[in-house]
C-alpha positions as CSV (number, residue, x, y, z in Angstrom):
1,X,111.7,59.6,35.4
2,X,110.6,59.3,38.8
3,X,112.2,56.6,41.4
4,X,109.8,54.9,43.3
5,X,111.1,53.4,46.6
6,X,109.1,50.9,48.7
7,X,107.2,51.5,51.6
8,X,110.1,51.4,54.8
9,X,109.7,48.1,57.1
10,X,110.5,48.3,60.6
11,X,113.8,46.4,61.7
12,X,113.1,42.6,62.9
13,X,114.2,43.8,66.2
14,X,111.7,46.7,66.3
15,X,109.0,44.0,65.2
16,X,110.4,41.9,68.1
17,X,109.6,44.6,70.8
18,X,106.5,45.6,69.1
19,X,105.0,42.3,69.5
20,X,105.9,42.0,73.3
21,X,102.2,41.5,74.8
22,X,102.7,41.9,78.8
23,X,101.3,45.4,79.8
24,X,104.8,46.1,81.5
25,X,106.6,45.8,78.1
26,X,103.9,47.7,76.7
27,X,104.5,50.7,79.2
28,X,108.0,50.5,78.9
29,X,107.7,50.8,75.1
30,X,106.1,54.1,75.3
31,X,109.3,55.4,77.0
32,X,111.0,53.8,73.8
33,X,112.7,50.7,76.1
34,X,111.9,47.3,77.9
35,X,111.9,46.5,81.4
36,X,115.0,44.7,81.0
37,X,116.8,47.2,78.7
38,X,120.6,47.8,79.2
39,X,122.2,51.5,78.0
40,X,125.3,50.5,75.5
41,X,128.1,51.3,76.8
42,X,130.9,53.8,75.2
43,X,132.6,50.3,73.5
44,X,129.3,49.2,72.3
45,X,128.3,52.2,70.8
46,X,131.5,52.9,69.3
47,X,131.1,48.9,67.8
48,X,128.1,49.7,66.3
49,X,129.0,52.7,64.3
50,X,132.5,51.3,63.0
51,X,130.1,48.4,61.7
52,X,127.7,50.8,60.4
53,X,130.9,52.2,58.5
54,X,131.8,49.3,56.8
55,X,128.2,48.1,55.7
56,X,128.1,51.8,54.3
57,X,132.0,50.8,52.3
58,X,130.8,47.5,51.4
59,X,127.6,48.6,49.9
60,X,129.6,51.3,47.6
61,X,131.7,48.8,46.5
62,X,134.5,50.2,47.9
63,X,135.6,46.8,50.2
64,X,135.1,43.7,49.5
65,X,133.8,41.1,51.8
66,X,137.3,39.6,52.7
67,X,138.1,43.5,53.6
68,X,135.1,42.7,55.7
69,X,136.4,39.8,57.2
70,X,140.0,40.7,58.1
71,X,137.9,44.0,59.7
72,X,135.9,42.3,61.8
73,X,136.5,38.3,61.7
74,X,134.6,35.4,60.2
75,X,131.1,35.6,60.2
76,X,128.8,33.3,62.8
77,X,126.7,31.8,60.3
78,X,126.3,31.6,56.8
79,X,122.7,30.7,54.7
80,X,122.7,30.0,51.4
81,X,119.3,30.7,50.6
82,X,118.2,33.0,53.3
83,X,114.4,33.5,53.0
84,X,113.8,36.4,55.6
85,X,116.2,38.3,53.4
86,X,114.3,38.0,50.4
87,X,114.1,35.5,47.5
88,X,117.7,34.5,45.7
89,X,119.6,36.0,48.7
90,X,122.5,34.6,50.3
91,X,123.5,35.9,53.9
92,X,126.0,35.9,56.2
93,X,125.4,36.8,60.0
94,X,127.5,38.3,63.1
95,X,126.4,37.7,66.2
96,X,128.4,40.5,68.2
97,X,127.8,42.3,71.7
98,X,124.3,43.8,71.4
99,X,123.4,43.7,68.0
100,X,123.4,41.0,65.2
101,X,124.4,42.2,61.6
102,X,123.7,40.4,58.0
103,X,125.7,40.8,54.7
104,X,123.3,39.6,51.6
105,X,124.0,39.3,48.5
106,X,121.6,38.8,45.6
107,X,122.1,35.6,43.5
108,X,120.2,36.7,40.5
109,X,122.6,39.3,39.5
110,X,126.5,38.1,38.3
111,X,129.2,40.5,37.8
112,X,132.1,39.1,36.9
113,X,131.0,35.5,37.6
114,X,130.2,36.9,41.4
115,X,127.2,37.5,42.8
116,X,126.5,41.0,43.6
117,X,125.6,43.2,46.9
118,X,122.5,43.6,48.0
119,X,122.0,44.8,51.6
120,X,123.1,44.9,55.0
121,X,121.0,45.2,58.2
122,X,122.4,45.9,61.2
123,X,120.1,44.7,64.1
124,X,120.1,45.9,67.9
125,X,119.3,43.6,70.4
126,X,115.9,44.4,71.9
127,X,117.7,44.6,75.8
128,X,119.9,47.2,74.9
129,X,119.0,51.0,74.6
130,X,122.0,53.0,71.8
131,X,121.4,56.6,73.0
132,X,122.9,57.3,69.5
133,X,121.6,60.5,68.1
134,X,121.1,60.6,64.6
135,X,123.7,63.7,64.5
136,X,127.0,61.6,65.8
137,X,126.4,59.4,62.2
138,X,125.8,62.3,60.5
139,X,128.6,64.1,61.5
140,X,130.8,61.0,60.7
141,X,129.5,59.1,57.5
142,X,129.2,60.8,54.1
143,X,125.4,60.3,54.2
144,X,122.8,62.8,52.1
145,X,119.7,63.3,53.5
146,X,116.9,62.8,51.0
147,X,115.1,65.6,49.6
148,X,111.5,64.9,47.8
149,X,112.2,66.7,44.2
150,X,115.8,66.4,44.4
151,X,117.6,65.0,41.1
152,X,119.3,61.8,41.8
153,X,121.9,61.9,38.5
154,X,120.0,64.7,36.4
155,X,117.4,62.0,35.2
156,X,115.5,60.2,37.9
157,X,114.2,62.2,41.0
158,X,114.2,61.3,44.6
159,X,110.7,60.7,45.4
160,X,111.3,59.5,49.1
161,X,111.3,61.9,52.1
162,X,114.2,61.9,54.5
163,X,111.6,61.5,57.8
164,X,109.0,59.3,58.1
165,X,106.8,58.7,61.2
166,X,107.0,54.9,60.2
167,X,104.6,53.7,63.1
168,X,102.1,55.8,62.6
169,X,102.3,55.4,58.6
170,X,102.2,51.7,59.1
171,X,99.8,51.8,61.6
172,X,101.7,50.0,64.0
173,X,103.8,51.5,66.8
174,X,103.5,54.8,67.0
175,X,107.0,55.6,68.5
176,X,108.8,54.5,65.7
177,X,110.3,56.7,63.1
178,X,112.8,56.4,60.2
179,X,115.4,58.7,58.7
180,X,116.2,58.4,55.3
181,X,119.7,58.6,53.1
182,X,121.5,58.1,50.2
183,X,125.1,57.7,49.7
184,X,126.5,60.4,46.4
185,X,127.8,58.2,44.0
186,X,129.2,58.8,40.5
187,X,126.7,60.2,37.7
188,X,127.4,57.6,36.3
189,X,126.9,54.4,38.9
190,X,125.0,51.8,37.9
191,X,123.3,51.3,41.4
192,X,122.6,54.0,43.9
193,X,123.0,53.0,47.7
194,X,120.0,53.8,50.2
195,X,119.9,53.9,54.1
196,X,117.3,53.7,56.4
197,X,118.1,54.0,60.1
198,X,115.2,53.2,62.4
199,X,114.8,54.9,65.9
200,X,112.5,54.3,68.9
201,X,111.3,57.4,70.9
202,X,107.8,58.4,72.0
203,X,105.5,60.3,70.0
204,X,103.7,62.9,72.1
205,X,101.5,64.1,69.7
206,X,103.6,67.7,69.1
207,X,102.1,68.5,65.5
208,X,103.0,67.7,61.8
209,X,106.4,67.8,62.0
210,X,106.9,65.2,65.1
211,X,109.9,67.2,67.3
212,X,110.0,64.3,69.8
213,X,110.3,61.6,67.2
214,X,112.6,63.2,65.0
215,X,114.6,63.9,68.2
216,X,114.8,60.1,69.2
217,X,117.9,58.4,70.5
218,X,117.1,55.5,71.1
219,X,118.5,53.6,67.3
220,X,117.2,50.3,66.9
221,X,118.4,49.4,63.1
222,X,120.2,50.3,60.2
223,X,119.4,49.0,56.7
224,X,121.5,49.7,53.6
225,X,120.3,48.6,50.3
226,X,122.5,48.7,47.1
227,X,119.8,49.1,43.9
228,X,120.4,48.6,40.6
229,X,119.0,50.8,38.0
230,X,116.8,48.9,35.5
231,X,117.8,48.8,32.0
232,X,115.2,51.0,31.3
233,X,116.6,53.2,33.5
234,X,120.0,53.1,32.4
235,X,119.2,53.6,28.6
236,X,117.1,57.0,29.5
237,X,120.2,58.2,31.4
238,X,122.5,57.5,28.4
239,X,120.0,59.6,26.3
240,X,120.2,62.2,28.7
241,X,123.7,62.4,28.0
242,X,123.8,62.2,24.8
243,X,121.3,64.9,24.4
244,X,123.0,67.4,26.7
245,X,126.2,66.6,25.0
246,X,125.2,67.2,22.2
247,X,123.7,70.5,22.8
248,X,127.7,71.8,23.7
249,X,129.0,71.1,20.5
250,X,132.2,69.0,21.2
251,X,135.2,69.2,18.9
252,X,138.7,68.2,18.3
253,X,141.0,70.4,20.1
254,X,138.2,70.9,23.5
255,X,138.6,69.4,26.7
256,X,136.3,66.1,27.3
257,X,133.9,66.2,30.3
258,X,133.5,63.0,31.3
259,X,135.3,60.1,30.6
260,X,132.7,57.3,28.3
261,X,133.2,55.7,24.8
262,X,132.4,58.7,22.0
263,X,131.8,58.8,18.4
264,X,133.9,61.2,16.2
265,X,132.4,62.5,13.4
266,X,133.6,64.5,10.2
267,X,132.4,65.2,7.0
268,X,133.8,62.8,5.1
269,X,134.3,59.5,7.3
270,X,132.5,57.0,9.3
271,X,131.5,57.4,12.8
272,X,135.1,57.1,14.6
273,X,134.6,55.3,18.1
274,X,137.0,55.2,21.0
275,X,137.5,55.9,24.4
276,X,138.5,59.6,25.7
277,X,139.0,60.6,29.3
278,X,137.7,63.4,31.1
279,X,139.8,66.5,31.2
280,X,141.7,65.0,27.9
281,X,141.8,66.6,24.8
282,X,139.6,65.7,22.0
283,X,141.4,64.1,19.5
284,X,141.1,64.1,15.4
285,X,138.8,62.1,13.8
286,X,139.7,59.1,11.6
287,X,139.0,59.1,7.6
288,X,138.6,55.3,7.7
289,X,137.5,52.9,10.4
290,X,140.1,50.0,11.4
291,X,138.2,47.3,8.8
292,X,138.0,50.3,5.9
293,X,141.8,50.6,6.6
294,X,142.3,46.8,6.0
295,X,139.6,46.6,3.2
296,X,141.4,49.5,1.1
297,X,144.6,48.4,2.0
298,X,145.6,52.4,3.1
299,X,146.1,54.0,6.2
300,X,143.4,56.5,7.8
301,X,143.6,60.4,7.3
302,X,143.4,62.1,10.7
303,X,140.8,65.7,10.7
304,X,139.1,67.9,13.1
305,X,135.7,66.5,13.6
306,X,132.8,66.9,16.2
307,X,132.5,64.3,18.9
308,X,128.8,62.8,20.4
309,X,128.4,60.5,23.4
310,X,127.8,57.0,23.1
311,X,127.9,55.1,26.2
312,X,129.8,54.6,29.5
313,X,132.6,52.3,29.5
314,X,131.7,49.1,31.0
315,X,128.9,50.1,33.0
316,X,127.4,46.5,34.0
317,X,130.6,45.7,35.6
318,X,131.3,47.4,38.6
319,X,132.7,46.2,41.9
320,X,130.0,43.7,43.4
C-alpha cells in the first residue's frame, strides 16, 4: 500500500520573511537574509542542533518530555488547545536565543491514559542567518533520506521525495527548498517518524535538479512529525507477516525470527498461542488448550508442531 504524505508547508518563520513587503526585505530575501539579519554564532548553532537532537529522541519515543525538561529547563509557555498546531493539539513552547521551539502532543490519541506525540517544530528567528549545511546534521543524527519507491516496513512504500523545491512547488518564494527524512524504526513500530528541514538560499535558475538550492545554508526550520499507522494499515502489515511466515515453514525445534504472539499447531490439538522471542527456539505444541485442560480435568501432551504468526505483542502501546 502506498503512503501518501501531505503537501510540505513552509515554517511560520519562513512565512514571516516571505510576507515582509518593503522592497529592501524583498532584495535581501533573494540573497536568502533580511537587512537586519545576524549570522549564529558557534553557541547558537551548536544550541540548535542539540535541540534538533532531542525533538528527533522525543519523537522516537526514546525520552520522555521530563527527559526533555531536565535537558533543557521548563518550557516558556504552555497552550492547551493550541490551534496553529492543528486541532486536539496541546503545545508547549521555548523561547531560547534565536529560535523558538514547540513540543505537541495530540489529544485524540491515549496510550496508556497519556496523550501521545505528535510533532515538534523548531523555529529560527527571522534576524538570524544558521549557515548550517544540511551535511553537519547528516553527519550527526541517524536520519534516512527518503527515496520515492523505497519500502518503508516491506508493506507500505515511501511515496515522498527527499528534495523538494517547496517555493516554486507552492508557488510562493522561490528560494525556499525542503529536505526530506525519516528516522529507521522497528518493522514493527506502530508510527514512523518524518522530518522536514526547510532552508532559504537563492534559486538561480541552474536546471531540474536546483544545485544552488539544494546547496543552501541558510536553515530556517525543522519539523518532526510522529504518524501513526491507520488500522488499516496495521492489519495489512500483520497479513504480510503472516503470509511470509508462513511461506518458511516454522517448526518446533527452529529458531524464531521475530519476537510476536504465534499459534502452534499439530495434528491433533487446538491452535496453541503464546509468546516466543526472536532468536528462541520454537517450542512443542500443546495437546489441550489451558480451559481443555481444566474441562477434561488432565494435563496437556506436549508434540512437535508447526508455528504461524498471529500478531505483535502489544502493538497500540508504545512509549508516547
Amino acid at each position: 500500500m502506498l503512503m501518501t504524505l501531505p503537501i510540505p508547508i513552509p515554517s511560520r518563520a519562513e512565512t514571516q520573511m516571505a510576507q515582509q513587503s518593503s522592497a529592501a526585505a524583498v532584495r535581501a530575501s533573494d540573497m536568502g537574509e533580511s537587512p537586519t539579519m545576524k549570522k549564529m554564532d558557534a553557541s547558537q548553532q551548536e544550541q540548535l542542533l542539540r535541540i534538533f537532537g532531542i525533538g528527533l529522541q522525543w519523537a522516537t519515543g526514546e525520552i520522555s518530555f521530563d527527559e526533555v525538561t531536565r535537558s533543557i529547563g521548563n518550557p516558556s509557555r504552555y497552550y492547551a488547545d493550541a490551534p496553529n498546531a492543528g486541532a486536539d493539539m496541546s503545545e508547549y513552547s521555548y523561547f531560547l536565543n534565536g529560535m523558538t521551539v514547540d513540543f505537541i502532543y495530540d489529544k485524540t490519541r491515549l496510550v496508556d491514559g497519556k496523550h501521545v506525540v505528535s510533532k515538534v517544530w523548531i523555529d529560527v528567528d527571522e534576524h538570524f542567518q544558521t549557515n548550517i549545511p544540511k551535511e553537519i546534521y547528516e553527519t550527526r543524527f541517524p536520519l534516512h533520506r527518503r527515496v520515492i519507491g523505497e519500502s518503508i516496513d516491506g508493506v507500505r512504500t515511501e511515496t515522498a521525495p527527499y528534495f523538494i523545491p517547496s517555493g516554486i512547488v507552492g508557488a510562493e518564494d522561490p528560494n525556499r527548498a525542503r529536505f526530506g527524512y525519516r528516522i529507521l524504526l522497528p518493522a514493527d513500530s506502530p508510527y514512523d517518524v518524518h522530518v522536514g528541514v526547510d532552508y532559504l538560499g537563492k534559486f538561480e535558475n541552474d536546471g531540474p535538479e536546483f544545485r544552488s538550492l539544494r546547496n543552501s545554508v541558510n536553515l530556517r526550520g525543522i519539523q518532526i512529525n510522529r504518524v501513526y499507522l491507520t488500522p488499516k494499515e496495521l492489519q495489512q502489515r500483520e497479513q504480510a507477516k503472516r503470509q511470509k511466515y508462513g511461506e518458511m515453514n516454522l517448526c518446533t525445534g527452529m529458531l524464531c525470527p521475530e519476537t510476536g504472539m504465534w499459534q502452534g499447531f499439530s495434528e491433533n490439538s487446538s491452535a496453541d498461542v503464546t509468546v516466543v522471542w526472536k532468536g528462541q527456539k520454537f517450542p512443542s505444541v500443546r495437546t489441550l488448550t489451558h480451559q481443555e485442560e481444566q474441562e477434561q480435568r488432565r494435563p496437556t501432551s506436549w508434540v512437535d508442531g508447526r508455528w504461524m504468526w498471529l500478531r505483535e505483542i502489544d502493538s497500540t502501546s508504545r512509549s508516547g
